[in-house]
C-alpha positions, 0 to 999 in steps of 0.5 A, spaced: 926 539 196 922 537 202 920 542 208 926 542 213 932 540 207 935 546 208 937 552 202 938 550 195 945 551 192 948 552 185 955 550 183 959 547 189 959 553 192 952 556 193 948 558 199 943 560 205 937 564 205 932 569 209 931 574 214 926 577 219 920 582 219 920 585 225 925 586 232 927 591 236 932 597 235 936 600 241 932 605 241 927 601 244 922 600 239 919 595 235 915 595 228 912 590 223 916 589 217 913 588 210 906 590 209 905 588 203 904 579 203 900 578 198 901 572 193 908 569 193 910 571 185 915 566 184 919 566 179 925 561 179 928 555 184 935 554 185 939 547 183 945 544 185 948 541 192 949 545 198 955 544 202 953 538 208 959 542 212 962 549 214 967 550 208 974 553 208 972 561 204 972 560 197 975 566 192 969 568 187 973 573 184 977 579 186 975 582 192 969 577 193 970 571 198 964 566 200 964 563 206 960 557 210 959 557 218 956 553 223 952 557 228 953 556 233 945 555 236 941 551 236 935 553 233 928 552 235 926 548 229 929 543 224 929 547 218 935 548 214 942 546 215 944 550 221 950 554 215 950 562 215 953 564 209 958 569 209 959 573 202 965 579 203 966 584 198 971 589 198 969 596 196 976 598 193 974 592 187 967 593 187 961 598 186 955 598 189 947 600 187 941 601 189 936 599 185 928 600 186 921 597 183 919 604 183 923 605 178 925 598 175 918 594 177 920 587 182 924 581 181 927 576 183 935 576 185 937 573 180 933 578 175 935 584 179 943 580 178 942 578 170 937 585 167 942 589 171 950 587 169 950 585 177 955 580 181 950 579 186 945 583 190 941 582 196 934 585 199 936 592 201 930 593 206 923 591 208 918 594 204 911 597 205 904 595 202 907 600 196 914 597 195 916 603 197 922 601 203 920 602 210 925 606 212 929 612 210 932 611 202 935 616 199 939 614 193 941 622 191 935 626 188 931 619 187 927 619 194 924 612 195 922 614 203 924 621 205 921 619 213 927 617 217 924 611 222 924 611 229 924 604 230 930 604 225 937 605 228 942 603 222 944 607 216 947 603 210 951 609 207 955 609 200 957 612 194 960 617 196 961 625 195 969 625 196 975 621 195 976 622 202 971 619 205 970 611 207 966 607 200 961 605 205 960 606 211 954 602 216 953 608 222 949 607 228 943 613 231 946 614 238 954 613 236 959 618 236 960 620 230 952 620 228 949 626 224 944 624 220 945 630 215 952 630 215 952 623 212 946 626 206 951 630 204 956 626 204 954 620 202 949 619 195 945 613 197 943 612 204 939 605 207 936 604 213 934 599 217 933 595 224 941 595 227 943 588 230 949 590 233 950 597 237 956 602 238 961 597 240 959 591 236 955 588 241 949 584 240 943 588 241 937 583 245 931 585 240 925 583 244 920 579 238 920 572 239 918 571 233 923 566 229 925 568 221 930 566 216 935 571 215 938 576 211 943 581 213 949 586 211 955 588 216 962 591 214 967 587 218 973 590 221 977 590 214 972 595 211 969 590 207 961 590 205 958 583 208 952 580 205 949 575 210 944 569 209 941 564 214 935 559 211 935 556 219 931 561 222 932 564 228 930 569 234 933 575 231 936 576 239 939 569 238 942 570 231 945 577 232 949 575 239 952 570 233 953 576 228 956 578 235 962 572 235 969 574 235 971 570 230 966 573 225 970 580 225 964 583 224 963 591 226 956 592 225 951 589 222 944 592 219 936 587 218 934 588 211 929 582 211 925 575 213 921 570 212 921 568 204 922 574 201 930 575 204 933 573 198 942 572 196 944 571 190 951 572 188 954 569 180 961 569 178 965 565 173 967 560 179 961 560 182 954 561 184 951 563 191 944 562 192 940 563 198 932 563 199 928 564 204 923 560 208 921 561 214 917 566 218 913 564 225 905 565 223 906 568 215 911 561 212 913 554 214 920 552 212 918 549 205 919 555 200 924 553 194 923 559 190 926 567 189 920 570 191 920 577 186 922 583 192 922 591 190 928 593 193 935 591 192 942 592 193 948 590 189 954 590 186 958 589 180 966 590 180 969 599 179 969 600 172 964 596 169 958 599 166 952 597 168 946 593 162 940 597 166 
């Protein structure tokens, strides 16, 4: 596909791509992200058509809905199709799973999905020179990233201790009900990330004026886990005050990648959601057609299926 085309789609409903590697937390502090840039590694290339239009939001499976959005800015360069994808996932019906290349090696999402019986997966965070994650990453004794970063303010939390307790949880450093080794205790896995939303589901303004394609994970006001995409790159403070817009029903949101590593892909008998990433100002243009290999991923499959890994 040519330079400013847009995402590759599989199926009719497939989608968007990537994310940013650096930008500003509330706690005021900026950080570059991935450290390791070296040859792309990729390994497969998505097919199919993408929508030319948002769409109406289409039903996967149980508990799992895809949906098109126009956003609402104007981006700076004319790469993409101005589509952010939306995958909701109800954390009733499906379970969630941290998977690492310091366990399993790096892959691309589709093989992250494929070797491991996963519906679908997204980048869990940025990744150091190591491919160990630049942040906190705690999957119960398995530590990837025992240094809680300053720079980062969101805490992606699941797996929990206690029926009692929410699946997933998205906090915020500085809300009221942060206290990091509480949610240790009570939650298994712990990620964390640069925050794009603050206490009170505002837009929280990053200072780098740098533009990337996008990939992110929010909870809405539901309780359900979201999996963003955006290939059209963006100013991360111009993408996070969309994230922002009412009608998207987003509480909190968390970065997790940029430029053409952030990488979607979502498999279901009624269709596929494929998102690529491109660009990033001074690292890539708009002209990635390929998953990139990543070291870190989330992912999900529905509550009760064993896993093939």
């Amino acid at each position: 596909m040519a330079i400013g085309k847009g995402p590759v789609f599989l199926i009719a409903v497939a989608c968007v791509a990537a994310a940013s590697c650096t930008g500003q937390d509330n706690d005021g502090s900026s950080v570059s992200s991935a450290e390791a840039r070296q040859a792309p590694n990729a390994a497969s290339a998505g097919t199919g058509q993408h929508p030319q239009t948002p769409q109406e939001p289409v039903t996967l499976a149980p508990g799992l809905v895809v949906e098109y959005v126009r956003a609402s800015i104007q981006p700076s360069v004319d790469v993409g199709d101005r589509i952010i994808t939306l995958v909701r996932i109800d954390p009733s019906r499906h379970q969630f799973r941290l998977l690492t290349a310091a366990d399993h090696g790096a892959r691309t999402a589709a093989e992250w999905s494929r070797d491991f019986g996963l519906t679908g997966v997204i980048n869990a965070s940025m990744y150091r020179a190591d491919l160990r994650s630049t942040g906190l990453m705690i999957d119960g004794q398995q530590v990837n990233n025992g240094w809680n970063n300053p720079n980062f303010g969101a805490f992606f939390a699941f797996d929990p201790a206690g029926s009692d307790l929410a699946p997933v949880r998205l906090f915020g450093r500085a809300c009221l009900d942060f206290d990091l080794e509480r949610i240790r205790k009570e939650y298994r896995v712990v990620i964390q990330n640069y925050r794009m939303m603050d206490c009170e589901s505002r837009p929280i303004s990053w200072e780098d004026p740098k533009i990337y394609s996008v990939a992110a994970v929010a909870v809405d006001r539901g309780g359900w886990v979201v999996f963003i995409h955006s290939r059209t790159p963006y100013r991360m403070r111009e993408f996070n005050t969309m994230l922002a817009e009412s009608e998207l029903g987003l509480s909190a949101a968390m970065f997790v990648e940029g430029g053409p590593e952030a990488s979607l892909f979502v498999s279901t008998d009624h269709g596929k959601v494929e998102g690529i990433g491109s660009w990033e100002t001074g690292f890539y243009d708009g002209s990635n057609l390929l998953f990139w290999r990543i070291p870190n991923v989330v992912g999900f499959s529905p509550k009760g299926r064993g896993d093939d890994g």
